[in-house]
N, C-alpha and C positions, 0 to 999 in steps of 0.2 A: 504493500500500500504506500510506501513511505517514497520505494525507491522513483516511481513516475514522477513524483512532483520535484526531485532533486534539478532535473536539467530543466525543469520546465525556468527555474528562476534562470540563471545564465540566459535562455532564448527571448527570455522579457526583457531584460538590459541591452540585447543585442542593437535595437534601432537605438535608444540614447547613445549609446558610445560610440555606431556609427556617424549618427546627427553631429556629434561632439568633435568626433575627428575631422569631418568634414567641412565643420565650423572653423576649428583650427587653422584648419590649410586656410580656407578663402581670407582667414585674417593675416595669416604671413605673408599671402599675394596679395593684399591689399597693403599691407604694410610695406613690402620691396617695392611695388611700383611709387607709393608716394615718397617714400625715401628718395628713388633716383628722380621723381620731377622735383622733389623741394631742391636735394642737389644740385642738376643743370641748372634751377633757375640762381641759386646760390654761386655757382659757380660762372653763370654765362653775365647777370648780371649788378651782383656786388660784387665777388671776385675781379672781372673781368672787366669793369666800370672804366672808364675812358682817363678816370682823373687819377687812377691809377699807376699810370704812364706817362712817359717821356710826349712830351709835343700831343699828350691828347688822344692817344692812339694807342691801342692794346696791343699790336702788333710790334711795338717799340718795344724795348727797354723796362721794366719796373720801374719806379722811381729809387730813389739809395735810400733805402730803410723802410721801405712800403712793403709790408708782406703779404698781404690780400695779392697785390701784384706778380708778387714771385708766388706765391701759391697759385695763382691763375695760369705763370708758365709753366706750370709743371706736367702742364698738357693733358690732354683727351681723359686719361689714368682718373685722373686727380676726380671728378664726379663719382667713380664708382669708387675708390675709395671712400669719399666722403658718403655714401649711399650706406658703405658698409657701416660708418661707424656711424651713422642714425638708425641703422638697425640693431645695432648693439646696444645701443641708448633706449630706444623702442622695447625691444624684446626685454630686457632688464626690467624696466619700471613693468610692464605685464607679468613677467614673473614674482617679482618683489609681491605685487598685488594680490597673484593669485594663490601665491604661497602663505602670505598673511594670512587670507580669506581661509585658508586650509588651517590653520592652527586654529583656529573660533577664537573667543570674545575675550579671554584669559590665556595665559603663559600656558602653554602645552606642559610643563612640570608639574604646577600648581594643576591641573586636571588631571593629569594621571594619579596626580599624591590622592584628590578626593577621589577616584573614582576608587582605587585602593582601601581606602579607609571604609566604601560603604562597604564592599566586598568582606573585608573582613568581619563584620558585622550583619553578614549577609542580607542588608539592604540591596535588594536588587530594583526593586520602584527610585527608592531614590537614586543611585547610580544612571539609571535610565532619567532622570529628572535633569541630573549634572550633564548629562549628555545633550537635551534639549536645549540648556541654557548654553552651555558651550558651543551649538553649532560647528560648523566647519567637517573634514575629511576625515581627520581623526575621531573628532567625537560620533559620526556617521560610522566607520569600522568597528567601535567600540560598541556602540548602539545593538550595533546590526548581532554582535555577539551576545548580547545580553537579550535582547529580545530571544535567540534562538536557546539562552540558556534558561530562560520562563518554560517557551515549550519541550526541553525535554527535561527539564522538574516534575513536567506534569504530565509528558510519556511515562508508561505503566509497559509497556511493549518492546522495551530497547533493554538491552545490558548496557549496561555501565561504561563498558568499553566503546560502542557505540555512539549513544551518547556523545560523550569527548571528544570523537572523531565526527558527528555531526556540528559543533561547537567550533571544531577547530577549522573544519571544513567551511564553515559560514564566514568565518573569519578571515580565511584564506581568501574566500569569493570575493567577499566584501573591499579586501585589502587590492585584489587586483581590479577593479574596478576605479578604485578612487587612483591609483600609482600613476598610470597614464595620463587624467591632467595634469599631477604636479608634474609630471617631465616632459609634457610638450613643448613644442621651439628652445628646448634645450640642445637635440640638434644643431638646431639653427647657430645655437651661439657658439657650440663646438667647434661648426665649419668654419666659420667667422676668425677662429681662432688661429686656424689651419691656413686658410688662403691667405688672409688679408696682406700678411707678410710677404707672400710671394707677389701677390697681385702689385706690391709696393716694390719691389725689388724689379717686376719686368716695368713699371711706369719709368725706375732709376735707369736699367739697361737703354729705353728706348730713348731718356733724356742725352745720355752719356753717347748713344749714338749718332743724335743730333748735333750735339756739341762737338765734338772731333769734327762731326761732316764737316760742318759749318769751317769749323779751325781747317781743314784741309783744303775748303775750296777759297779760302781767302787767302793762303798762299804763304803768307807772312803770322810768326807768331803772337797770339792778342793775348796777352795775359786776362786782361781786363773779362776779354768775352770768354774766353775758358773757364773762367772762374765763375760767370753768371750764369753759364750754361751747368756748370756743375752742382751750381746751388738749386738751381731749378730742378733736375734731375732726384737731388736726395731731399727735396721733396717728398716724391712718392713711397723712399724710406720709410721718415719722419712718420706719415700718416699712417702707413699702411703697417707698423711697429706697434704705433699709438695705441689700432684699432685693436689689432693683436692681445695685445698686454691687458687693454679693458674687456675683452671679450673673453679671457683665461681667466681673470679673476672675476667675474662673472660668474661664468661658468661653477668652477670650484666652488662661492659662496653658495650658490643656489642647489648644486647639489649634496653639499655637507647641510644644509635646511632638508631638503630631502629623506634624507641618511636619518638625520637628529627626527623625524616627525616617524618615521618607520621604525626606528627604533621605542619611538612610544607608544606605536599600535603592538607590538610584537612585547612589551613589558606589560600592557593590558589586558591583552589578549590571552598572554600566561598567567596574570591574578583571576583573571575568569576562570580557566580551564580548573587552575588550582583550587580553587575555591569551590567550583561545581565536585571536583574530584573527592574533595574532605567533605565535602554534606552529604555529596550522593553514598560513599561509603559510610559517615554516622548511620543513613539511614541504613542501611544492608545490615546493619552492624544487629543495630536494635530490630530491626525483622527476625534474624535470625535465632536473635536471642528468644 
């Protein structure tokens, strides 16, 4: 009787987590595309602004110490750089958000300690109370357990072993359901973390090859222009290092958050099991007797 309605719950979740994922994506592509037009327009025209330059002209020279200007020569690169690191920016404050939103209304510590405390006192209405007030991912995994540990207090048809393994298995469900939003477009910032550098380094290569041309078909050595072709160039270092280094430690923050909120459904989720464990055997105890 028990075993049909086990999968039926997983194929009920199936369209939200599809809905969910598919929401995801369309937000990422909404979020790359407006990154690269706020970019070009940041780039074609603040960057790239006329008063920027020598005689008025963007095609000139920088001005000596204008670096909106020299960031402008640092050519074609320099937009998708800059795209990347509004998406690093982007994608952070969405995480920050949505991982907040996962801990609920109090310190994830400060809930585990009381959901613990009812348990020990086998308050099981209240624990599930602490749980409504808390909101968020975790207090939802912890929920989801203590609700299932109601209905088999009051299964008469399961061992004991059972039981535990229904408990643990709801938890288990529960737990993989909620994991997948705290870690989406974390990806994202992974890749971010990977290219950006490189993406920076062929911007340098194609400045540094501009610069030589240039010095080769002029004939004569120009320190002056070698040097402004070069600065232009590590440019696209600069940024694409920048984007890197914000996108790693990103990344890292937001999955040691992760790590730390997993860690408290998996310390909950064991004062449940335990706690279910020590009553359900009091009672086998006193049956027996």
């Amino acid at each position: 009787m028990n075993k049909p309605a086990a999968p039926a719950r997983p194929a009920a979740s199936a369209a939200p987590k599809g809905d969910a994922k598919s929401g995801s994506s369309l937000f990422a592509v909404i979020v790359i595309v407006l990154a690269f037009v706020v970019s070009y327009i940041i780039f074609q025209f603040v960057l790239g602004d006329s008063s920027h330059f020598q005689g008025g002209n963007n095609e000139n020279n920088p001005l000596p110490g204008d670096y909106f200007g020299t960031v402008y020569k640092g050519g074609f690169i320099v937009p998708f750089l800059m795209t990347m690191f509004l998406m690093v920016i982007t994608f952070s404050i969405e995480r920050f958000l949505t991982i907040s939103k996962a801990k609920g209304s109090k310190g994830i510590e400060g809930f585990v300690r009381s959901i613990r405390q009812k348990l020990n006192v086998n308050d099981i209405t209240g624990a599930i109370a602490v749980c409504d007030q808390q909101k968020g991912s975790v207090a939802n995994v912890v929920k989801a357990g203590l609700l299932k540990y109601q209905e088999m207090a009051r299964e008469r048809g399961m061992e004991k072993d059972q039981k535990i393994l229904a408990i643990q298995k709801e938890i288990e469900e529960s737990t993989a359901l909620e994991l997948p939003m705290l870690e989406k477009n974390l990806v994202i910032l992974s890749t971010l973390a990977s290219i950006a550098t490189l993406v920076g380094l062929l911007g340098t290569v194609f400045g540094m090859i501009k610069a030589f041309s240039a010095l080769a078909q002029a004939g004569a050595p120009d320190a002056v222009g070698l040097a402004t072709g070069i600065s232009e160039a590590l440019i696209n270092t600069a940024l694409g290092i920048g984007t890197s280094a914000l996108a790693i430690v990103a990344y890292n923050f937001f999955t040691s958050k992760i790590d730390e909120l997993t860690y408290s459904i998996d310390e909950a989720g064991f004062s449940i099991i335990q706690t279910f464990a020590a009553q359900h055997g009091e009672e086998r105890t006193h049956g027996a007797a």
